[in-house]
C-alpha positions as CSV (number, residue, x, y, z in Angstrom):
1,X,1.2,36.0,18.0
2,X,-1.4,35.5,21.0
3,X,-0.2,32.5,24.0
4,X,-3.8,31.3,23.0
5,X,-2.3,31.1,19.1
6,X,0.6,29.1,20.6
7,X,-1.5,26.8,22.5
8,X,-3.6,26.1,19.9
9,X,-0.9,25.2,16.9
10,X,0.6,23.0,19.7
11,X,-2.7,21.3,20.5
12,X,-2.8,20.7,17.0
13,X,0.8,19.4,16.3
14,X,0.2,16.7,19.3
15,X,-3.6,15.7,17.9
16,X,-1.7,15.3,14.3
17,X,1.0,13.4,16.3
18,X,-0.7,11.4,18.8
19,X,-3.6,10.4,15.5
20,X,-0.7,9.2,13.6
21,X,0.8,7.1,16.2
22,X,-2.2,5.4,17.9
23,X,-3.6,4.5,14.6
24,X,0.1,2.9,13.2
25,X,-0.4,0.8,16.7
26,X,-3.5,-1.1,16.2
27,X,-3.9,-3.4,19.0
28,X,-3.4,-7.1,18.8
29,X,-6.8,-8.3,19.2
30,X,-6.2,-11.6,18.1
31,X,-4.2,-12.1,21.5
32,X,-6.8,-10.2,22.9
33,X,-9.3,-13.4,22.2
34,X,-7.0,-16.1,22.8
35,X,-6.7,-14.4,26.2
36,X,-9.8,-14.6,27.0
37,X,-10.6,-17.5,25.8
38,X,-13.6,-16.4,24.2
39,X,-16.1,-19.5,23.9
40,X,-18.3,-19.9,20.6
41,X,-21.6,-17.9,22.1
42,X,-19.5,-14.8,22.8
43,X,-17.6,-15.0,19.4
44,X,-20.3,-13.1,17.2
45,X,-20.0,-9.8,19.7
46,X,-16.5,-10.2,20.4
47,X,-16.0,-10.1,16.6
48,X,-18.6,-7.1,16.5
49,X,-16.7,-5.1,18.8
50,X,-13.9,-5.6,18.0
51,X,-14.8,-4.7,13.9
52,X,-16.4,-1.3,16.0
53,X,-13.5,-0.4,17.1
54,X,-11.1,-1.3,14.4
55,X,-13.8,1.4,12.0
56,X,-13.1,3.7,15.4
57,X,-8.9,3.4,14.8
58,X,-9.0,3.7,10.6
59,X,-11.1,6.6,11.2
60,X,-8.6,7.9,13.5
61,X,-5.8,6.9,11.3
62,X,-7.9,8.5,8.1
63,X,-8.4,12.2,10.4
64,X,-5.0,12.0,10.9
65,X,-3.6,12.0,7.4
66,X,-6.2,15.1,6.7
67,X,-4.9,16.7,9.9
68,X,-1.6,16.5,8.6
69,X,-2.3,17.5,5.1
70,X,-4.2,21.0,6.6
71,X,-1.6,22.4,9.1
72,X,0.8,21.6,6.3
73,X,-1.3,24.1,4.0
74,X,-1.9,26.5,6.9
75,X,1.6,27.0,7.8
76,X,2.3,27.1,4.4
77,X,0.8,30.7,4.0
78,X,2.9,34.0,5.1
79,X,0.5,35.1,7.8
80,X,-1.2,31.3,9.1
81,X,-4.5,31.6,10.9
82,X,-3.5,29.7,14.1
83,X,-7.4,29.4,15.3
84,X,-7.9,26.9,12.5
85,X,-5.7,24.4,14.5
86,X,-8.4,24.5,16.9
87,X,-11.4,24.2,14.4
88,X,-10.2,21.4,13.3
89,X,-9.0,20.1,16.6
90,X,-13.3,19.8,17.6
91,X,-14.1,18.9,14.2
92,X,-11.8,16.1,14.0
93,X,-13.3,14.9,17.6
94,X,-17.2,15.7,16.4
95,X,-16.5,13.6,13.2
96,X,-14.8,10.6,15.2
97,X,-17.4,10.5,18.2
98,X,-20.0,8.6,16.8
99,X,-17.9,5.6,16.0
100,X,-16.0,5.3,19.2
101,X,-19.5,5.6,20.9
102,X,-20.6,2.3,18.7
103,X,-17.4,0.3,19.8
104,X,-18.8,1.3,23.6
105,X,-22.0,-0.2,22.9
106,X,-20.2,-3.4,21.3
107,X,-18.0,-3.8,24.3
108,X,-20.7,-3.4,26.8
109,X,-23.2,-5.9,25.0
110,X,-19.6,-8.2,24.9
111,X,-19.3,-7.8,28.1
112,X,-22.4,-8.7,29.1
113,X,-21.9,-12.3,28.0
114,X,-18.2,-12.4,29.8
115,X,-17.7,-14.0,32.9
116,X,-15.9,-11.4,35.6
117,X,-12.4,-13.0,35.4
118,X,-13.2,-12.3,31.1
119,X,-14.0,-8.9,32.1
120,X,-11.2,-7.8,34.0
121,X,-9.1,-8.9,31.1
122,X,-10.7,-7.1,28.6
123,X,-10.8,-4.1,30.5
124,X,-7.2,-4.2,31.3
125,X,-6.5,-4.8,27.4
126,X,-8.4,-2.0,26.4
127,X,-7.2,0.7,28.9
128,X,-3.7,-0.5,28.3
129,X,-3.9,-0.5,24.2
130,X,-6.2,2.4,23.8
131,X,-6.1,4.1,26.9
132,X,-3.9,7.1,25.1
133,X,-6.0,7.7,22.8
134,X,-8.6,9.1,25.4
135,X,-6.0,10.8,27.6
């Protein structure tokens, strides 16, 4: 067994791991809006990107399950092949991209219609809530 074979079950274990968790801690965006206070012309894009990035998390939660469920299969076997851990480390990120790339574009178009003061709290929310999922 290779340090790269190593490194890559272990990149895998913490992507199954840190999937599972972030997903099973959707934020609270309900506080999230009655924080900010959001006025009736900004309700329709809050609630847009907010539904973005809700799609963004299940998928997460959904790629987690199936990362679990493979690495249980591949470890499974006498002789595991260690490189799919990191297959289906990029595959798992390739699949999830696009949606996370729509929540952006909801919460820039939101933000757009926020006052700065609105902004900052938004921002604040969103590193502190999802912020580990891009770390």
């Amino acid at each position: 067994m290779t340090l790269a074979y190593v490194r890559a079950v272990g990149a895998a274990i913490l992507l199954a791991v840190s999937f599972g968790a972030s997903a099973a801690a959707m934020p609270r965006f309900d506080k999230l809006e009655e924080t900010l206070k959001i006025r009736p012309e900004q309700k329709e894009q809050f609630d847009a990107a907010v539904g973005a990035t809700q799609r963004a998390l299940l998928a997460v939660a959904v790629s987690a399950m199936k990362v679990k469920q493979r690495i249980d299969e591949e470890l499974s076997k006498p002789w595991p092949n260690f490189g799919v851990f990191y297959d289906l480390h990029e595959e798992i990120l390739e699949q999830n991209r696009p949606l996370f790339k729509e929540a952006g574009e909801e919460w820039k178009k939101l933000y757009a219609l926020l006052d700065d003061e609105q902004v900052d709290i938004a921002k604040r929310f969103l590193r502190d809530n999802l912020g580990r999922l891009l770390r």
